[in-house]
N, CA, C and O atoms as CSV, one atom per row, in Angstrom:
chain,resi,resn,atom,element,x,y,z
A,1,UNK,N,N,-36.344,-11.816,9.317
A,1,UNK,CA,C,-35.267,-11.592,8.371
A,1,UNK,C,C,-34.999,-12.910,7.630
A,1,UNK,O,O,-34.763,-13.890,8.336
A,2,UNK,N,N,-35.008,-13.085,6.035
A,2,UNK,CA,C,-34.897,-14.279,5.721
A,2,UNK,C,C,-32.942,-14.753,5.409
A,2,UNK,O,O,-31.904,-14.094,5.468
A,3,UNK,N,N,-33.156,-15.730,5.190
A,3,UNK,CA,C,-31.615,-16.273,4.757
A,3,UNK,C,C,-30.996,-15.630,4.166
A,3,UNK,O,O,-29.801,-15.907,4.275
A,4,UNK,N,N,-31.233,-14.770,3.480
A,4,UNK,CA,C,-30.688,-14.374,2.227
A,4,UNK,C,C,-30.119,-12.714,2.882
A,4,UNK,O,O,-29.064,-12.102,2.714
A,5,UNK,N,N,-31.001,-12.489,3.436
A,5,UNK,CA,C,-30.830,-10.946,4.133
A,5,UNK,C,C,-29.524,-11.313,5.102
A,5,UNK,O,O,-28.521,-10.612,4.965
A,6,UNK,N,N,-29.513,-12.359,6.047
A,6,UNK,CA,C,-28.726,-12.607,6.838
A,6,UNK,C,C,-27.417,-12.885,6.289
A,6,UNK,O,O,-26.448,-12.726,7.031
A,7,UNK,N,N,-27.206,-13.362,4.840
A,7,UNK,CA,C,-25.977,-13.611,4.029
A,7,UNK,C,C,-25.325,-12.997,3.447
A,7,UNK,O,O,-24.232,-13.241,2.936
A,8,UNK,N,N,-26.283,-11.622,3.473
A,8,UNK,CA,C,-26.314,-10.290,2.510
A,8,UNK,C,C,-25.712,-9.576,3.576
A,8,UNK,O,O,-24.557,-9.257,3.292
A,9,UNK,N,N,-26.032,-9.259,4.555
A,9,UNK,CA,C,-25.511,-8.487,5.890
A,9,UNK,C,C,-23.964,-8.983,6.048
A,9,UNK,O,O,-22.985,-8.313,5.719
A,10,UNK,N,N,-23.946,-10.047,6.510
A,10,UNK,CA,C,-22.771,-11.222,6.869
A,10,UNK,C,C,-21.693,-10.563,5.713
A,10,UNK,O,O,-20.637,-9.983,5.967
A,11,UNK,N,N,-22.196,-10.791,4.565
A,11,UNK,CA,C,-20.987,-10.436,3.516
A,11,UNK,C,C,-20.720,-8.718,3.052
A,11,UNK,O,O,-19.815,-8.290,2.336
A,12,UNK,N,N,-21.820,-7.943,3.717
A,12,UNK,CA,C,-21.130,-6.344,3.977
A,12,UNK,C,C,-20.283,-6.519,5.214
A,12,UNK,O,O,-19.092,-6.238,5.086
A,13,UNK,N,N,-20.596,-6.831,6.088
A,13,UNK,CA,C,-19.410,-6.539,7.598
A,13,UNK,C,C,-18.101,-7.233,6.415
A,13,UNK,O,O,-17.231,-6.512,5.926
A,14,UNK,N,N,-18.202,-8.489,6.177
A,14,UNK,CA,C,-16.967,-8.656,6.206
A,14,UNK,C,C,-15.827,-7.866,5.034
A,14,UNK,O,O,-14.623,-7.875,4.776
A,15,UNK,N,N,-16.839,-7.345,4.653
A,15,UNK,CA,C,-16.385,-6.534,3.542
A,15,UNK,C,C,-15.995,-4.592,4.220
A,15,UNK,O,O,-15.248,-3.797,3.648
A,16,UNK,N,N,-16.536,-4.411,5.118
A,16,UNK,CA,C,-15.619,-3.742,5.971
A,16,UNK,C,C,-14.536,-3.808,6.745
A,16,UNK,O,O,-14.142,-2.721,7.168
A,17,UNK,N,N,-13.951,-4.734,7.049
A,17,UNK,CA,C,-13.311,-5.161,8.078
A,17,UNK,C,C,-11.676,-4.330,7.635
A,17,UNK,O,O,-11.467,-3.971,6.475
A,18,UNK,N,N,-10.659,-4.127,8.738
A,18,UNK,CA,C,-9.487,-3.543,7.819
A,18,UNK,C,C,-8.991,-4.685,7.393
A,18,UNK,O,O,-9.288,-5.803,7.815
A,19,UNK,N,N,-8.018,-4.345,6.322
A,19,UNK,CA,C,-6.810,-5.072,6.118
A,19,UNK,C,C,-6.090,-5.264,7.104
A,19,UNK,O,O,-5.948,-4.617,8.141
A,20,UNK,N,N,-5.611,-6.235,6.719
A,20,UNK,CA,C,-4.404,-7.077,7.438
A,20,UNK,C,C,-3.051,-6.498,7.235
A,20,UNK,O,O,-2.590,-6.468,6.094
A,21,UNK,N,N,-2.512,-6.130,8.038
A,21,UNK,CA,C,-1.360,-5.144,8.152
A,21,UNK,C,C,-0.134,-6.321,7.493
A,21,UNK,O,O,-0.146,-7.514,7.796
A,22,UNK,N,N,1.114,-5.540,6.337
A,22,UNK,CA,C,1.635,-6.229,5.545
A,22,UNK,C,C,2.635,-7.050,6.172
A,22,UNK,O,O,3.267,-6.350,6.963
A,23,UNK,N,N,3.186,-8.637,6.150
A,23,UNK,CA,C,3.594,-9.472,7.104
A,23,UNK,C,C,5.082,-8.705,7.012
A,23,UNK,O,O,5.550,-8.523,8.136
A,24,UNK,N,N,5.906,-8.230,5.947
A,24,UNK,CA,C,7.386,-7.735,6.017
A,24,UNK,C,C,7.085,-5.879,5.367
A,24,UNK,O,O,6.002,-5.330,5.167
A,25,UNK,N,N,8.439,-5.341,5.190
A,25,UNK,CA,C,8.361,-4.054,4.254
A,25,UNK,C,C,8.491,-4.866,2.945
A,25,UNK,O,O,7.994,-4.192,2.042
A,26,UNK,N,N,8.878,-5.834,2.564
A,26,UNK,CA,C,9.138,-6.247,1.535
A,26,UNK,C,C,7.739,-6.501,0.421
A,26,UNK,O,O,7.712,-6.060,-0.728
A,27,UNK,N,N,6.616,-7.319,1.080
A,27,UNK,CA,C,5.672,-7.761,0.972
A,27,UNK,C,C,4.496,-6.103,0.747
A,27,UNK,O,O,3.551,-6.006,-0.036
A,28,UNK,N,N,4.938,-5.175,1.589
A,28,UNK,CA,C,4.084,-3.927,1.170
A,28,UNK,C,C,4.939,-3.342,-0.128
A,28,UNK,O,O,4.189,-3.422,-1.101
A,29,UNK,N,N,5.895,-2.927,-0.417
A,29,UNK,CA,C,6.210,-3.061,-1.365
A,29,UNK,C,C,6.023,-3.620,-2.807
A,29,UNK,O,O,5.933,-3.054,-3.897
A,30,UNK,N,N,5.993,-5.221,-2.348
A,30,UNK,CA,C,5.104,-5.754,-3.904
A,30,UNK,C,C,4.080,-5.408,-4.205
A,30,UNK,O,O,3.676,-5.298,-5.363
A,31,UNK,N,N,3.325,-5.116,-2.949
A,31,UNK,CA,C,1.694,-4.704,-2.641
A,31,UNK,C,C,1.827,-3.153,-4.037
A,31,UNK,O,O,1.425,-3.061,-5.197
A,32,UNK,N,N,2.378,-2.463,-3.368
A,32,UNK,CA,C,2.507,-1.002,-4.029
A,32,UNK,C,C,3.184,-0.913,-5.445
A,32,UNK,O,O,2.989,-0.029,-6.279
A,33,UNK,N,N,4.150,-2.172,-5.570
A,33,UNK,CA,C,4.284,-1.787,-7.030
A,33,UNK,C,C,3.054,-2.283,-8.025
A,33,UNK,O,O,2.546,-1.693,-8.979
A,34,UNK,N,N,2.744,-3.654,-7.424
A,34,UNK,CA,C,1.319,-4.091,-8.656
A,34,UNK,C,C,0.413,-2.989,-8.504
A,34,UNK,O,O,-0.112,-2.651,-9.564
A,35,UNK,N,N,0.166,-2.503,-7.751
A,35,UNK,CA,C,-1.220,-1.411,-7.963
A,35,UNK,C,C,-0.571,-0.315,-8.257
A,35,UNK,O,O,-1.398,0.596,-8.209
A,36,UNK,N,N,0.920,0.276,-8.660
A,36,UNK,CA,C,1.255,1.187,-9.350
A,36,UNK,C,C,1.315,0.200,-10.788
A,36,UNK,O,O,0.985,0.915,-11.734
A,37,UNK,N,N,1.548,-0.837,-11.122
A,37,UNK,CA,C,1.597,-1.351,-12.551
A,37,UNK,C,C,-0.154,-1.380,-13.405
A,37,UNK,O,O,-0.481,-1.344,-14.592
A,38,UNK,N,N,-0.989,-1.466,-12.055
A,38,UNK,CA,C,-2.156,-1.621,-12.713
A,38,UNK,C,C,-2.401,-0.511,-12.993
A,38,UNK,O,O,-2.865,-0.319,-14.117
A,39,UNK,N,N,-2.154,0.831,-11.944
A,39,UNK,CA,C,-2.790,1.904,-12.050
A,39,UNK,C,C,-1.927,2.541,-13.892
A,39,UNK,O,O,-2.364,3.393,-14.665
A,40,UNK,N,N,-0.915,1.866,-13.983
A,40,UNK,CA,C,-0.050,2.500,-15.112
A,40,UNK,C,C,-0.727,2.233,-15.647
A,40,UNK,O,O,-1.134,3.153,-16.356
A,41,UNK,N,N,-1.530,0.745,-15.865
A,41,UNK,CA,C,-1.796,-0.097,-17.637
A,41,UNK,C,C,-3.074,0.287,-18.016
A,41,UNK,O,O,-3.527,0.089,-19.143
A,42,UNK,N,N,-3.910,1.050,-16.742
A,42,UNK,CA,C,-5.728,1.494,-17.305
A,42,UNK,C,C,-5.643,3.273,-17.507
A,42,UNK,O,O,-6.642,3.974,-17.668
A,43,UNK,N,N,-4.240,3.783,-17.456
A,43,UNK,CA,C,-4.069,5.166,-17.526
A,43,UNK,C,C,-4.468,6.188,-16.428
A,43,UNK,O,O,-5.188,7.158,-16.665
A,44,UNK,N,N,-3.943,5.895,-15.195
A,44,UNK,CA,C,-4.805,6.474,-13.693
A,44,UNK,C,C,-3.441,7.202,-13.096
A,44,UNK,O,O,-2.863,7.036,-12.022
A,45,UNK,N,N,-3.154,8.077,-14.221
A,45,UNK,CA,C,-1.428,9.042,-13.892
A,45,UNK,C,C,-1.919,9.291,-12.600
A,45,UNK,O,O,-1.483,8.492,-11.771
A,46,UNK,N,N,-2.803,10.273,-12.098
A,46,UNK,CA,C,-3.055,10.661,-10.320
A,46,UNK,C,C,-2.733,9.298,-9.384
A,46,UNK,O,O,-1.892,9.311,-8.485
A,47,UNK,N,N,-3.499,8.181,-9.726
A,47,UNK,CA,C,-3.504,7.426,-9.056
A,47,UNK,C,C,-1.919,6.588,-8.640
A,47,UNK,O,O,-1.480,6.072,-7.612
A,48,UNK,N,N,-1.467,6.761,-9.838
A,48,UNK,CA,C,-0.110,6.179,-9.847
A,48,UNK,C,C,0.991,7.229,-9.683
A,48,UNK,O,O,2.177,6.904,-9.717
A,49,UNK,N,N,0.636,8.336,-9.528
A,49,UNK,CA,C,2.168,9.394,-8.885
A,49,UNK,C,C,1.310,9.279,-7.318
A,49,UNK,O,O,1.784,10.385,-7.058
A,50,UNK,N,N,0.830,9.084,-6.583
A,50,UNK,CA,C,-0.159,8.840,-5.911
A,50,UNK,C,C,1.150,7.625,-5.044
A,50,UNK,O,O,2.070,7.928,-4.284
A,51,UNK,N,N,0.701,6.180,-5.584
A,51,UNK,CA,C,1.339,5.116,-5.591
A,51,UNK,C,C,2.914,5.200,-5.467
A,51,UNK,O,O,3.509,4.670,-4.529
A,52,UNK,N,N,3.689,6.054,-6.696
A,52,UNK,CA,C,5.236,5.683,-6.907
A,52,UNK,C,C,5.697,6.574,-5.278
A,52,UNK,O,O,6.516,6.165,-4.456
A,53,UNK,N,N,4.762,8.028,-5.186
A,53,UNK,CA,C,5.146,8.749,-3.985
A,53,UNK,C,C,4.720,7.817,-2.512
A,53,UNK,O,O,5.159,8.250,-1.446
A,54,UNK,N,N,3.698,6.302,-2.501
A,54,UNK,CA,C,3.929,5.578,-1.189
A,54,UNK,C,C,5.165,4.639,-1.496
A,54,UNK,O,O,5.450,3.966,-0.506
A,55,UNK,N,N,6.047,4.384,-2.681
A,55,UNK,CA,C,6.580,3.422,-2.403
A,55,UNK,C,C,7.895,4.175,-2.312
A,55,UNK,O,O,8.829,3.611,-1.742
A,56,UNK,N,N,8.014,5.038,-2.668
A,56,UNK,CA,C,9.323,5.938,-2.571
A,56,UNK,C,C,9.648,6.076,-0.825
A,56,UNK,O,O,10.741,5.950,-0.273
A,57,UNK,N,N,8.252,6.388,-0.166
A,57,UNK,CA,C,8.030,6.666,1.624
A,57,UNK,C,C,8.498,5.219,2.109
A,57,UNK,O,O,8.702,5.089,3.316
A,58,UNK,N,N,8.644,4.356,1.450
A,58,UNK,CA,C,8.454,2.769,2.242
A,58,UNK,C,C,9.544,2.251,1.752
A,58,UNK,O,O,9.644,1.165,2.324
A,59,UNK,N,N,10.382,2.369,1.070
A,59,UNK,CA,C,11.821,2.186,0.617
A,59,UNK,C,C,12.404,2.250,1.481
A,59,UNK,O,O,11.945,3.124,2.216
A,60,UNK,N,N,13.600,1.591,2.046
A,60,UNK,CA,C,14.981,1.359,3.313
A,60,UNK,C,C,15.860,2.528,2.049
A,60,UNK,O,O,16.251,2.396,0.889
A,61,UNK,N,N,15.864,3.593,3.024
A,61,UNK,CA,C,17.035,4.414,2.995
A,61,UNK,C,C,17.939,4.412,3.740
A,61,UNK,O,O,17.670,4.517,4.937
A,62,UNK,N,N,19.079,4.317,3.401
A,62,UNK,CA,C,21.023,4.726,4.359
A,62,UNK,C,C,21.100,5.856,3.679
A,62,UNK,O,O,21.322,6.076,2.489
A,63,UNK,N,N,20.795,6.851,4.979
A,63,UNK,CA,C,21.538,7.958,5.034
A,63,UNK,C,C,23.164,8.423,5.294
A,63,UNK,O,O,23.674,8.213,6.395
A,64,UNK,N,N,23.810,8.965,4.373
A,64,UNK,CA,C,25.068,8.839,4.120
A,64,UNK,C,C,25.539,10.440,4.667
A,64,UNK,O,O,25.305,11.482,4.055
A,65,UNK,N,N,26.286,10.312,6.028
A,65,UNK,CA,C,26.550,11.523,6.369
A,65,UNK,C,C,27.197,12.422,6.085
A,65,UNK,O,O,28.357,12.120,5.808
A,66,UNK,N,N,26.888,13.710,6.013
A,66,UNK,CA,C,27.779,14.379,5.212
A,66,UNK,C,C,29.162,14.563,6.056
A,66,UNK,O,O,29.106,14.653,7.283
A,67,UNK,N,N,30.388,14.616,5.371
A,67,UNK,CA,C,31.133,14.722,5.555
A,67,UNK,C,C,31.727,15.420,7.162
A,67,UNK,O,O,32.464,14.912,8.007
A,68,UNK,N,N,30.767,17.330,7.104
A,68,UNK,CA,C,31.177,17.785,8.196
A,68,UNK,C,C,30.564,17.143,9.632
A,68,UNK,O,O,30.939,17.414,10.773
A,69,UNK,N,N,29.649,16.336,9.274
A,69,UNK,CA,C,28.645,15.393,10.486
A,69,UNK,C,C,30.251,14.454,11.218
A,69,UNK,O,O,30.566,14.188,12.378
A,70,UNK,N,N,30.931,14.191,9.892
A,70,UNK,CA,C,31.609,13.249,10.556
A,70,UNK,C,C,32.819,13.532,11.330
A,70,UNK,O,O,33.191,12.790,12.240
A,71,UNK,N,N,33.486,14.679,10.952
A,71,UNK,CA,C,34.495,15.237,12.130
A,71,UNK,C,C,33.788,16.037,13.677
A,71,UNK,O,O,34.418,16.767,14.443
A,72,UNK,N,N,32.418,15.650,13.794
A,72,UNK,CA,C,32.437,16.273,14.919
A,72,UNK,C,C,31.783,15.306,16.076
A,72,UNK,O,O,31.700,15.704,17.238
């Protein structure tokens, strides 16, 4: 196998490998809006209702109880 094959191999694995899981929610978030801004600016509507529906899932919601929740 020459050098080149071995550098060629080397740089598919690492090109499988997973991602690195995002360090805060905050940080996946930025993650998801730039690739909903890119997906906006090359015209990739699927890709980006796709996108706005993961960042909508990854948003901090307060659920606000309804009223009869609270007398009981």
């Amino acid at each position: 196998m020459t050098a080149l094959s071995v550098k060629f191999s080397q740089a598919l694995a690492r090109g499988r490998r997973a991602p690195r899981a995002p360090d805060s929610r905050e940080s996946l978030l930025l993650a998801l809006l730039r690739k909903r801004a890119t997906a906006h600016s090359v015209g990739a509507d699927a890709l980006e209702a796709l996108l706005r529906d993961q960042i909508r899932w990854a948003l901090p919601i307060e659920r606000t109880p309804h009223p009869a929740e609270l007398t009981e």
